[in-house]
C-alpha positions as CSV (number, residue, x, y, z in Angstrom):
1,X,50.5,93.1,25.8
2,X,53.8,95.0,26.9
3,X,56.5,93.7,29.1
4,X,57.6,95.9,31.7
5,X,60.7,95.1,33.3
6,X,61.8,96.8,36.4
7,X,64.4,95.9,39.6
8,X,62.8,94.2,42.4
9,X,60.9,95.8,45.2
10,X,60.4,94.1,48.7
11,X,56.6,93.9,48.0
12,X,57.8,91.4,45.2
13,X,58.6,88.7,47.9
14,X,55.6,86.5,47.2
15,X,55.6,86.7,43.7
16,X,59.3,86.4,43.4
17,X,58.8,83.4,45.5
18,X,56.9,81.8,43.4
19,X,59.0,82.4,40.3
20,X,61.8,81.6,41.9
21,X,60.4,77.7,43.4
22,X,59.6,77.0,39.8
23,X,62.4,78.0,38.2
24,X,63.7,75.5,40.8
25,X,61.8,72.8,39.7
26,X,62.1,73.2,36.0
27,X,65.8,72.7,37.1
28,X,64.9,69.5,39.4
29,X,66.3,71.5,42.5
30,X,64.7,71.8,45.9
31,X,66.2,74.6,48.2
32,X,66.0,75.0,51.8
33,X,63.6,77.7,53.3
34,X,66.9,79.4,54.6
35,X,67.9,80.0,51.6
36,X,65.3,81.4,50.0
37,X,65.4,83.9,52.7
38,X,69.4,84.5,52.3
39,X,69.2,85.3,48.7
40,X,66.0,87.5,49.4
41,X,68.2,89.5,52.0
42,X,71.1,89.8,49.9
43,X,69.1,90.8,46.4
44,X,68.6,94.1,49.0
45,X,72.2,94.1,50.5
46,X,74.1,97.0,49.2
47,X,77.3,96.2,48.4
48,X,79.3,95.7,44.7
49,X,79.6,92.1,44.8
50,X,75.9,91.7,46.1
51,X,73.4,89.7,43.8
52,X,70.4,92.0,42.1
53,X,67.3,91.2,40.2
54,X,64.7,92.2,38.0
55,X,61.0,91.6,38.0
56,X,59.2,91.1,34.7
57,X,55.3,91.9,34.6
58,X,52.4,92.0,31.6
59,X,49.0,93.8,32.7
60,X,50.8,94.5,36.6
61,X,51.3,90.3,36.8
62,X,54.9,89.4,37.8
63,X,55.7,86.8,35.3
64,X,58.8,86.2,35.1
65,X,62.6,86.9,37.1
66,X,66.4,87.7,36.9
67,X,69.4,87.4,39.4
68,X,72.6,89.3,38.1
69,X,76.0,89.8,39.8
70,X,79.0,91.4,39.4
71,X,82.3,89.9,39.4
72,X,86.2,90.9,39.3
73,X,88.0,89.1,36.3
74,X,92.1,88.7,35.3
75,X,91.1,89.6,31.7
76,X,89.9,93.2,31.8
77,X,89.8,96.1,34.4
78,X,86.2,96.3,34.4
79,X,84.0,94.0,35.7
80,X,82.1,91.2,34.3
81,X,77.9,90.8,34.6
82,X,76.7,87.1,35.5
83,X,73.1,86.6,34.7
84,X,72.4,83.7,37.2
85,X,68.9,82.9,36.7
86,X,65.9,84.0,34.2
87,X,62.5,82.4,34.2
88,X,59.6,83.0,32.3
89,X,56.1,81.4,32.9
90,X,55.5,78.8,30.6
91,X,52.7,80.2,29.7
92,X,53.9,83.7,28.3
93,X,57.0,81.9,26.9
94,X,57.4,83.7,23.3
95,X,56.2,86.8,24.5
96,X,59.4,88.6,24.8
97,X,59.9,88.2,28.6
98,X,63.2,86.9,28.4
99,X,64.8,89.5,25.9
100,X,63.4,92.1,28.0
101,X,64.9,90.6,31.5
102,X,68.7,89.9,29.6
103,X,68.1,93.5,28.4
104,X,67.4,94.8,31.5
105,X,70.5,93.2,32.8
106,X,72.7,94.6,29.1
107,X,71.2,97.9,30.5
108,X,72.1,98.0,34.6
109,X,75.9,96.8,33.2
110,X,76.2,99.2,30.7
111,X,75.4,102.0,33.5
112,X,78.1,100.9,35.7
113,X,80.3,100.3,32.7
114,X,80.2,96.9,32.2
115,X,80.2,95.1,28.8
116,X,80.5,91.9,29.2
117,X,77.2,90.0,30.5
118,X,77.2,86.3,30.2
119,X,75.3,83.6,31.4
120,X,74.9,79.4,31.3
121,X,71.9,77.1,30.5
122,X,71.2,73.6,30.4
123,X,72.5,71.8,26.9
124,X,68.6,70.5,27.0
125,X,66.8,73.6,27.7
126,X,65.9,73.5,23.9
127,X,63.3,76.8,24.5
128,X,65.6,78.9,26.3
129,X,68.5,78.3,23.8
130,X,66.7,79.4,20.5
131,X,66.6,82.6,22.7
132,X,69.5,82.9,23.1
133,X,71.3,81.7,19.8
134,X,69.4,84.9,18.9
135,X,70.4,87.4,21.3
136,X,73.8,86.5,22.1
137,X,77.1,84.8,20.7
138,X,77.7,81.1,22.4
139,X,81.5,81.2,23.4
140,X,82.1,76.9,22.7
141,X,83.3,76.8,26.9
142,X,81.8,73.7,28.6
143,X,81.4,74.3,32.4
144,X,83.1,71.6,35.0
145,X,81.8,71.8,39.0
146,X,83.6,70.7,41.9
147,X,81.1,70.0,44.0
């Protein structure tokens, strides 16, 4: 079984779709239809600033996602890579989905010279963090919304 890992295409729109919706729910977060369709356009928007994903797929199957961004920062001159959102099907979790996705990501930043990718998750998403307590440091900051 290989992962294969590769940006997304606008024949991924279904399957990304999916993914996407239950990622969502594992989250507890319903979004509107509009905005599914907002963050579809703008995953194809060129632009700097503009959002981007990967697609990951076993045997041709899409099973699992990525959203990335790029942001300014005070700290450094170059940029700085967000990893918004990575899902894996529950059902390949283990398989090396994930790793492949974040180093997908590792792999777009480092071609546009950018080192630092970083990203948040849940304090309970027990699964998720023994990934990544492996493939990254945890920096100790504690995120606070205003919303």
């Amino acid at each position: 079984m290989t992962v294969t890992v590769r940006p997304l295409e606008q024949s991924d729109h279904a399957e990304w779709h999916r993914l996407w919706t239950a990622y969502l729910k594992f989250y507890n977060t319903v979004l509107p239809e509009e905005t599914y369709e907002l963050t579809w356009k703008r995953l194809f928007t060129p632009g700097e600033y503009e959002p981007r994903g990967f697609i990951a797929l076993i045997d041709g199957k899409p099973v699992g996602l990525t959203h990335y961004m790029y942001h300014r920062s005070c700290w450094a001159e170059a940029n700085n890579c967000y990893l918004q959102d990575l899902f894996a099907d529950p059902e390949i979790r283990g398989k090396g989905v994930g790793t492949a996705l974040i180093d997908a990501v590792r792999q777009a930043a480092k071609a546009v010279g950018v080192v630092n990718v970083y990203w948040m998750t849940h304090e309970t998403n027990a699964t998720a963090r023994k990934l990544y307590d492996r493939v990254a440091r945890r920096t100790g900051f504690i995120e606070y919304d205003l919303m």
